[in-house]
KOLDOMI-541160 format. One record per residue (C-alpha): y, z, x; residue in three letters; residue number from 0. Coordinates in nm, 2 decimals, padded with zeros to 4 digits. Each point is the difference from the previous one (the first is absolute). Last residue first. Layout:
N
+--------+--------+--------+------+-----+
!      y !      z !      x ! type ! seq !
+--------+--------+--------+------+-----+
!      Y !      Z !      X !  ala ! NUM !
...
+--------+--------+--------+------+-----+
***
This chain:
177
+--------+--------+--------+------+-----+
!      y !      z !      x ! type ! seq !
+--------+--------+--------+------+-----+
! -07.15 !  02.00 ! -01.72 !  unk ! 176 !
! -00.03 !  00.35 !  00.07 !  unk ! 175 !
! -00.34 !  00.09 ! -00.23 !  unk ! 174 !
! -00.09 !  00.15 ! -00.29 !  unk ! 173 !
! -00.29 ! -00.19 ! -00.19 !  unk ! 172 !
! -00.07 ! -00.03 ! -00.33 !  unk ! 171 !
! -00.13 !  00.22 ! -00.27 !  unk ! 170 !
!  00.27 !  00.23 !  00.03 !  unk ! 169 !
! -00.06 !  00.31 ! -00.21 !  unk ! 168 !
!  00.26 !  00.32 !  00.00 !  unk ! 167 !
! -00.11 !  00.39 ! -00.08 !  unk ! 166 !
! -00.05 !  00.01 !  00.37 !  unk ! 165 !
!  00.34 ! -00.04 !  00.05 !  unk ! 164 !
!  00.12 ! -00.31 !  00.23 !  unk ! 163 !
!  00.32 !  00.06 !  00.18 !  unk ! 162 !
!  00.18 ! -00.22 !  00.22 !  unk ! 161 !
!  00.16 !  00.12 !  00.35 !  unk ! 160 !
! -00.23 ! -00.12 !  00.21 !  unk ! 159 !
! -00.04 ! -00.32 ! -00.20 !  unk ! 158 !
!  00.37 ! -00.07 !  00.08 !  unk ! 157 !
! -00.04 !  00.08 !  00.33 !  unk ! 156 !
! -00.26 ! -00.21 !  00.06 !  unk ! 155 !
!  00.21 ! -00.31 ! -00.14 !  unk ! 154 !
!  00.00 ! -00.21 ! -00.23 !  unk ! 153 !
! -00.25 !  00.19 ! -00.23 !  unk ! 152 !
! -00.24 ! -00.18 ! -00.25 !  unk ! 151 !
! -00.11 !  00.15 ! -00.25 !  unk ! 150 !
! -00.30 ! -00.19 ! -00.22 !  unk ! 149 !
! -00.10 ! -00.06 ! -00.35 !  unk ! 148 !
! -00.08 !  00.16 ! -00.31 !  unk ! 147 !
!  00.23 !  00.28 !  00.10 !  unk ! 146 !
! -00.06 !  00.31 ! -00.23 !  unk ! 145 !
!  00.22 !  00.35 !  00.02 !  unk ! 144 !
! -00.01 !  00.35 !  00.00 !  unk ! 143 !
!  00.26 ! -00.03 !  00.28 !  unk ! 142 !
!  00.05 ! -00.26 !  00.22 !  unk ! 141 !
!  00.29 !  00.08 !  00.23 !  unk ! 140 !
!  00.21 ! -00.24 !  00.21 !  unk ! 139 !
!  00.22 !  00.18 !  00.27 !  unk ! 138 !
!  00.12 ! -00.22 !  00.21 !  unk ! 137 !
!  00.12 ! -00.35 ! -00.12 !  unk ! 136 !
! -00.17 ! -00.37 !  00.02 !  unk ! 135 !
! -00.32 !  00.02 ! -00.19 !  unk ! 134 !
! -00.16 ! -00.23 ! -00.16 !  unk ! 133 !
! -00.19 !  00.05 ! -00.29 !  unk ! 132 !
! -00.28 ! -00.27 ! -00.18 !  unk ! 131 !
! -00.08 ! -00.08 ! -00.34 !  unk ! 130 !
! -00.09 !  00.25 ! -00.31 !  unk ! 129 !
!  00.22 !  00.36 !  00.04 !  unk ! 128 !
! -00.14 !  00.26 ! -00.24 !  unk ! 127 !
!  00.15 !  00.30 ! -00.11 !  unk ! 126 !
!  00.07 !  00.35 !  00.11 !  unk ! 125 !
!  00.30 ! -00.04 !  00.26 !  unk ! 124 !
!  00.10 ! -00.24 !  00.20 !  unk ! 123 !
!  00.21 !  00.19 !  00.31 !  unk ! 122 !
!  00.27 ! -00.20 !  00.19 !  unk ! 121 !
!  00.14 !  00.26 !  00.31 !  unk ! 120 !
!  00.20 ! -00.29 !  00.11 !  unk ! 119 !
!  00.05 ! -00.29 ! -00.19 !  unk ! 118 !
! -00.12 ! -00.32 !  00.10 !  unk ! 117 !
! -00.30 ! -00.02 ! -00.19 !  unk ! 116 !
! -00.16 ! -00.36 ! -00.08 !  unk ! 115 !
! -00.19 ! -00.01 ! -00.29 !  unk ! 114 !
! -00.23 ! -00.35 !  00.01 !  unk ! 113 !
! -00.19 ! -00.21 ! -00.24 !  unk ! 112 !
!  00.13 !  00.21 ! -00.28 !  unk ! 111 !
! -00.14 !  00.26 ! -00.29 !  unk ! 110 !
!  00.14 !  00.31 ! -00.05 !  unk ! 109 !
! -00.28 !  00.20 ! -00.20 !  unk ! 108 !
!  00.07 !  00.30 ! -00.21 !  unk ! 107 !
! -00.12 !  00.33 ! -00.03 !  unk ! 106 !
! -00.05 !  00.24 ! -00.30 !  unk ! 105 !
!  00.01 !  00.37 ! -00.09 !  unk ! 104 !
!  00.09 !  00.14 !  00.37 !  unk ! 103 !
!  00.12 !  00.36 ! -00.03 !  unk ! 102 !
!  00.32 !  00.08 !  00.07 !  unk ! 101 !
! -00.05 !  00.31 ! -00.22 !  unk ! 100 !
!  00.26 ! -00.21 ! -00.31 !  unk !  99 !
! -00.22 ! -00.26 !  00.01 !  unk !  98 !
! -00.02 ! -00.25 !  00.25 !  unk !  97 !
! -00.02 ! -00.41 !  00.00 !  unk !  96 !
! -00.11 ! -00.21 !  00.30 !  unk !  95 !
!  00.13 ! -00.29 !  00.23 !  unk !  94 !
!  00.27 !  00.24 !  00.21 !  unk !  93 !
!  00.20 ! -00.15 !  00.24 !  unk !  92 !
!  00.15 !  00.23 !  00.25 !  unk !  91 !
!  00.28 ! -00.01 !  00.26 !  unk !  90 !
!  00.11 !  00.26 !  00.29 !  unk !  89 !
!  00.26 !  00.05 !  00.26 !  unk !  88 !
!  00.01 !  00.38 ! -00.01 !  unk !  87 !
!  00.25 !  00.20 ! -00.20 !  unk !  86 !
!  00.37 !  00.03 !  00.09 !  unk !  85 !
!  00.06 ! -00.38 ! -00.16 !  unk !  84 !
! -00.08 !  00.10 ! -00.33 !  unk !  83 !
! -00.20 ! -00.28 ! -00.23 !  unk !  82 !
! -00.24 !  00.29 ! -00.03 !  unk !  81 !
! -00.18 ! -00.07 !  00.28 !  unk !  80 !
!  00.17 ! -00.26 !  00.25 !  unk !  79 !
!  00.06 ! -00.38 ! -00.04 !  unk !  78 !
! -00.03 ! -00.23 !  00.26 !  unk !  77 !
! -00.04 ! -00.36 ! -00.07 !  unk !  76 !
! -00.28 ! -00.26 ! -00.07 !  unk !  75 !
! -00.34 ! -00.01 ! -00.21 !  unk !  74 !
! -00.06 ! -00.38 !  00.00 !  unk !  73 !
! -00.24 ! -00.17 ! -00.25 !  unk !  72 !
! -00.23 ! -00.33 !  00.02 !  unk !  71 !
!  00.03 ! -00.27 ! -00.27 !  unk !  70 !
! -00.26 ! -00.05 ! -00.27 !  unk !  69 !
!  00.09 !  00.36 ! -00.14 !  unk !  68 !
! -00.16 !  00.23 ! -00.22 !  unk !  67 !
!  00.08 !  00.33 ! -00.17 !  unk !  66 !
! -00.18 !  00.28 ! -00.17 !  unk !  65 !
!  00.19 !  00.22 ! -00.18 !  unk !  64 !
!  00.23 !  00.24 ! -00.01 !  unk !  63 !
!  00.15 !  00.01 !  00.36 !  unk !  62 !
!  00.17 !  00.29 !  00.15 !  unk !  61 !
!  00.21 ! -00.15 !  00.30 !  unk !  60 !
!  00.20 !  00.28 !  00.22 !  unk !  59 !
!  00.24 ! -00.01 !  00.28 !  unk !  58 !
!  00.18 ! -00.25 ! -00.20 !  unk !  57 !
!  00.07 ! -00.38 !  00.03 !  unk !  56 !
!  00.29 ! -00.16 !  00.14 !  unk !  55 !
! -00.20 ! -00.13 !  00.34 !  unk !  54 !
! -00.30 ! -00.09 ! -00.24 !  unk !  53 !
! -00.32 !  00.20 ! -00.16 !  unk !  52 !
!  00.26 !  00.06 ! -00.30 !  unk !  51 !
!  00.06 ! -00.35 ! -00.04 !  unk !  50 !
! -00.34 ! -00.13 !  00.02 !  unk !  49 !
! -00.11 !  00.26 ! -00.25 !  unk !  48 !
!  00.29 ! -00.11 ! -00.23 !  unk !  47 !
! -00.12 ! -00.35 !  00.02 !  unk !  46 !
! -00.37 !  00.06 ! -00.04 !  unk !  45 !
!  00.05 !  00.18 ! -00.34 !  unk !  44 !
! -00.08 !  00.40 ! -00.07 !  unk !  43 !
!  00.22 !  00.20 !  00.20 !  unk !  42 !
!  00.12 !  00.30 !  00.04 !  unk !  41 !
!  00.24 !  00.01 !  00.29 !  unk !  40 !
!  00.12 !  00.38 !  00.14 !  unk !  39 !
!  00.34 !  00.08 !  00.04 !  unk !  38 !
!  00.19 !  00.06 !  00.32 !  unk !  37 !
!  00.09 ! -00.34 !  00.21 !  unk !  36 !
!  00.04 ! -00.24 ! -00.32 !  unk !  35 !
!  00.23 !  00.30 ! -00.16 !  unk !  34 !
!  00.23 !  00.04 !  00.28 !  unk !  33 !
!  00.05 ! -00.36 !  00.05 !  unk !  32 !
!  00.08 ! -00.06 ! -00.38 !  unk !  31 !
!  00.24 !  00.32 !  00.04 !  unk !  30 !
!  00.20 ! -00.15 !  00.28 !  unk !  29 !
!  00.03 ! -00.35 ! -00.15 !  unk !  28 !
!  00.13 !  00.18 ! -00.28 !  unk !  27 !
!  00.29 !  00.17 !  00.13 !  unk !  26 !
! -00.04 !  00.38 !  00.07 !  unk !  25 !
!  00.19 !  00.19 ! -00.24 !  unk !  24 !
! -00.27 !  00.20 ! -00.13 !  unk !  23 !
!  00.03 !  00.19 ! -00.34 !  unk !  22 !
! -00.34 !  00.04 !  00.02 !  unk !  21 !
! -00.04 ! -00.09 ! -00.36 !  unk !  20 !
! -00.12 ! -00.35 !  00.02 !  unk !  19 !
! -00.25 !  00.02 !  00.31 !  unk !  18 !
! -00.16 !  00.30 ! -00.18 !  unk !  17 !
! -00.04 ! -00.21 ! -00.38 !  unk !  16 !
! -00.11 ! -00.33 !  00.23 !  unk !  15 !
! -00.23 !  00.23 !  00.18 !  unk !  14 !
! -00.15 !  00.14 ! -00.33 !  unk !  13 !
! -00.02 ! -00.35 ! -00.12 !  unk !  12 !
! -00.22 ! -00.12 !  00.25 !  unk !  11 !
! -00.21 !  00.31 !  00.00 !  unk !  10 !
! -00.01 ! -00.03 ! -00.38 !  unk !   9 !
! -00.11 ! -00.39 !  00.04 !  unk !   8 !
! -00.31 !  00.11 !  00.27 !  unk !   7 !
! -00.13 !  00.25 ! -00.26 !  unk !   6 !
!  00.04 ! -00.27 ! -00.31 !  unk !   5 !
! -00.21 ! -00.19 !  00.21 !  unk !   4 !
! -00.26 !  00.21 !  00.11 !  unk !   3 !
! -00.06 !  00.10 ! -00.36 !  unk !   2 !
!  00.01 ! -00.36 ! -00.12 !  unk !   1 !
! -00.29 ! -00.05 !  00.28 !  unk !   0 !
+--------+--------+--------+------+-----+
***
C-alpha cells in the first residue's frame, strides 16, 4: 500500500513539476480546466472517487483500494481517451493494480447500492463492482470484471451497444429496466 502511495504522490508531483515549468501563459483558470479534462485520477478515498467519476472528473479513475459508499454513485460527462479531444469519446475506471506488463496483481471492490453511468463509452475495468448498474449512455463495457448485482439498461439501445467480455461475471440479471 505505501508503495502505491508513494507511486500515486510522484505522479502528482511530476505534473505539478511539468505544469510549473511550461513556461505557459495561460491564466490559471485555464490550466486547472486543462488538467481536470487530461490527467488520470488515482484515487484512494470516497470523496476523490466521487469527484473524479463526476462532470469535472477525468477520463480515467484508477482506484487503490477498495471503496464503499452508502449513497448511490453517478458516472457523468464526456471525456475522450487520453484526455485529448481528437481521440474517441471514452472513460475508464480501473478497480485493480498492474505491474509494470499490465498485468493484473490485485483487484478491488467499489461497493454502492447503485452506479449509475452516464458517460459514454464508460468501461469498468478489472475489479469488482458490489450493488447494482444502471445504465444510461452508449457504449458501456465490462471487461474482466465482477458485478455482484444486476445491469440494468434504459434503453435497448443502450444495452445494444454495451459490452460484456466473457472474462466478466454478473451474477444478477441484465435486463432494460
Amino acid at each position: 500500500m505505501r508503495k502505491k502511495l508513494t507511486f500515486a504522490l510522484v505522479i502528482v508531483l511530476s505534473l505539478f513539476l511539468l505544469a510549473a515549468c511550461g513556461g505557459n501563459t495561460a491564466d490559471e483558470s485555464q490550466q486547472e480546466t486543462a488538467d481536470t479534462v487530461t490527467t488520470a485520477s488515482i484515487v484512494n478515498e470516497k470523496e476523490a472517487f466521487k469527484e473524479a467519476i463526476s462532470t469535472d472528473g477525468t477520463w480515467i479513475i484508477a482506484t487503490l483500494n477498495d471503496l464503499t459508499f452508502e449513497e448511490e454513485i453517478v458516472v457523468e460527462g464526456t471525456f475522450h481517451d487520453g484526455g485529448n479531444s481528437e481521440n474517441k469519446i471514452y472513460r475508464k475506471i480501473a478497480a485493480y493494480a498492474q505491474d509494470d506488463n499490465y498485468n493484473v496483481t490485485e483487484r478491488y471492490t467499489i461497493k454502492a447500492p447503485q452506479m449509475v453511468i452516464k458517460s459514454p463509452n464508460t468501461r469498468f475495468q478489472a475489479g469488482i463492482f458490489e450493488g447494482d448498474i444502471i445504465v444510461e449512455a452508449n457504449g458501456f463495457t465490462l471487461y474482466d470484471a465482477t458485478v455482484e448485482g444486476n445491469i440494468y439498461y434504459a434503453s435497448e439501445e443502450y444495452q445494444k451497444s454495451a459490452e460484456i467480455t466473457e472474462d466478466s461475471e454478473v451474477t444478477g440479471e441484465m435486463e432494460i429496466q
